[in-house]
C-alpha positions as CSV (number, residue, x, y, z in Angstrom):
1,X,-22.9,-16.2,21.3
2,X,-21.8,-18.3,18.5
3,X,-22.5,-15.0,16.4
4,X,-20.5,-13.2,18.2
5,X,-17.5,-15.3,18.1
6,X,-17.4,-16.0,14.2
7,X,-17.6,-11.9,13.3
8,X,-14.7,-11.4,16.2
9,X,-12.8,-14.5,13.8
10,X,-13.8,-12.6,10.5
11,X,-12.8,-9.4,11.6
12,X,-9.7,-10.9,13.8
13,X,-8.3,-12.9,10.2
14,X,-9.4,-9.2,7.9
15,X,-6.8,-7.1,10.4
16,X,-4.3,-9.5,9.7
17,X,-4.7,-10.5,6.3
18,X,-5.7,-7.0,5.4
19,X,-2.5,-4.0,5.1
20,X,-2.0,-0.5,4.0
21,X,-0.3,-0.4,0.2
22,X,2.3,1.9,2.9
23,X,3.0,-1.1,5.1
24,X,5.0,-3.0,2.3
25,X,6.9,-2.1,-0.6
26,X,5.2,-2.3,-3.8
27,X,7.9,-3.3,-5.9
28,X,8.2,-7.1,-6.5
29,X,10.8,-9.5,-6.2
30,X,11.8,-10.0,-9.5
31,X,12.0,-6.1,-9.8
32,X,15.8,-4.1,-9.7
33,X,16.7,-1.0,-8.0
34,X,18.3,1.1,-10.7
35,X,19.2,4.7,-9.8
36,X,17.2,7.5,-8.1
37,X,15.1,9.8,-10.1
38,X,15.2,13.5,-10.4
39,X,13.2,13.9,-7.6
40,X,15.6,11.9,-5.3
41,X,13.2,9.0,-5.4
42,X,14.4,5.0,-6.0
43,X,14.0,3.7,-9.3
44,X,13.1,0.2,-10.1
45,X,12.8,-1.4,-13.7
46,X,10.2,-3.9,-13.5
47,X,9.4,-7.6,-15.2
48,X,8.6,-6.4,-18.6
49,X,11.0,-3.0,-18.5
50,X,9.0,-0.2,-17.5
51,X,10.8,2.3,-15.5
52,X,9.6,3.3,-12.4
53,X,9.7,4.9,-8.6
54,X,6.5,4.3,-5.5
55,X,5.4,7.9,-4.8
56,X,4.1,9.1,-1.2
57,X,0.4,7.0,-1.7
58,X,2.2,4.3,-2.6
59,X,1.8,3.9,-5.7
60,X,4.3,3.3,-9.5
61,X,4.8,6.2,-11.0
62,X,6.2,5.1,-14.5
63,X,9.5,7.5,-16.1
64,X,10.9,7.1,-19.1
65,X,13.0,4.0,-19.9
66,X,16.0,5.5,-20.0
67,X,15.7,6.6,-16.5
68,X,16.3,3.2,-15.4
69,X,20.5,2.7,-15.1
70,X,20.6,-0.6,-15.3
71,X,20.6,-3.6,-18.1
């Protein structure tokens, strides 16, 4: 029983600890939204100045620099 009840905790703590890269956005905090891309998608120009939009896996897919309209 006491088996039981600690792989129902483990499993019970995984769910909630444990998302989909879809369930929350990928960009960070310290990340700005800076124009749309070509293909309609949001750009963001991350920490260190890449350029960048979060395709359909969820996922940065880096542009060019001068993508990104923003200082």
């Amino acid at each position: 029983m006491k088996k039981l009840f600690i792989g129902l905790l483990l499993i019970t703590c995984c769910h909630l600890s444990c998302s989909k890269a879809g369930d929350r956005p990928i960009e960070t905090k310290s990340d700005t939204s800076c124009g749309t891309y070509k293909n309609g998608q949001q750009l963001y120009k991350g920490s260190e100045g890449g350029c960048y939009y979060v395709n359909s896996k969820g996922n940065k897919t880096y542009v060019e620099r001068s993508a990104c309209m923003c200082n």
